[in-house]
C-alpha positions in Angstrom: 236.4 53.6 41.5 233.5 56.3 42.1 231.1 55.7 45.1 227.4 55.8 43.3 224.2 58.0 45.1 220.7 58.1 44.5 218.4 60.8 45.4 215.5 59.0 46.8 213.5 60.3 43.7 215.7 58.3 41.3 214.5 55.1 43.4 211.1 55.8 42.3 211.3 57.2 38.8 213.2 53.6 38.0 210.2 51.6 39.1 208.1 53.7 36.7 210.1 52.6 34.0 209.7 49.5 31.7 211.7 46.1 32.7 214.5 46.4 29.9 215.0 50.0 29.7 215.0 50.1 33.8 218.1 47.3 33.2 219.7 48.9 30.7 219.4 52.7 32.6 221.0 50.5 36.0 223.7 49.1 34.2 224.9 52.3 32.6 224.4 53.9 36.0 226.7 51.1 37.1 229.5 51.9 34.5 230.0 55.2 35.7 231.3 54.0 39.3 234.4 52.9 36.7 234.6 55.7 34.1 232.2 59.2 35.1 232.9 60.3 31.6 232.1 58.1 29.4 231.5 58.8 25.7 228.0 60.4 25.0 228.5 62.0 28.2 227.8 65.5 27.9 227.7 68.7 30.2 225.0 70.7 30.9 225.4 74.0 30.2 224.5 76.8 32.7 225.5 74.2 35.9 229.4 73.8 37.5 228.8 69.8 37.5 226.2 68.2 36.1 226.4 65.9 33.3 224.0 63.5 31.1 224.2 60.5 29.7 221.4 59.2 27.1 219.9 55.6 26.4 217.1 56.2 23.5 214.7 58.5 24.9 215.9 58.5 28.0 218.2 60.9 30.2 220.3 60.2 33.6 221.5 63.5 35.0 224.3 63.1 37.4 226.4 65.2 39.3 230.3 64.5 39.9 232.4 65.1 43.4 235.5 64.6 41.9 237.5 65.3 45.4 235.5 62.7 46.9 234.9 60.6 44.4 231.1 60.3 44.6 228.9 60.4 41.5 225.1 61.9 42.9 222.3 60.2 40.4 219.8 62.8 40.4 217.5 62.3 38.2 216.4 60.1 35.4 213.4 60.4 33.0 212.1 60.4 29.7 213.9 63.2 27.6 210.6 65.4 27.2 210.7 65.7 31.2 213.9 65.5 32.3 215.2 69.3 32.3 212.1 71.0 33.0 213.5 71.4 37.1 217.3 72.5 35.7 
């Protein structure tokens, strides 16, 4: 099992969100700790480690520390948003 981080940003960008997508977004965030790679999972191109995973219009952008096992949430937004900082 993976070890699950937040940046303190992702803390805040979840509260934004509507009750049932917020609940769907955790519990996928959840499933990684089991499986990092899960399918739909994708790789960003241009970055060593980042990933994303989708849920409708949504994006979660995570990093993995394989060597550690650690997963790092770093962000999570609305997919019109989400890669404007990568």
């Amino acid at each position: 099992m993976y070890k699950l981080n937040y940046k303190k940003s992702v803390v805040k960008e979840l509260k934004k969100l509507p009750h049932d997508i917020r609940v769907a977004i955790v519990s996928k965030i959840m499933a990684l700790a089991g499986n990092p790679q899960p399918n739909g999972s994708v790789k960003l191109r241009g970055s060593s480690d980042l990933y994303r995973i989708r849920h409708a219009d949504y994006r979660i952008i995570y990093s993995i520390k394989s060597g550690e096992l650690i997963i790092l949430i770093i962000k999570v937004a609305h997919r019109k948003e989400v890669y404007r900082d990568f």
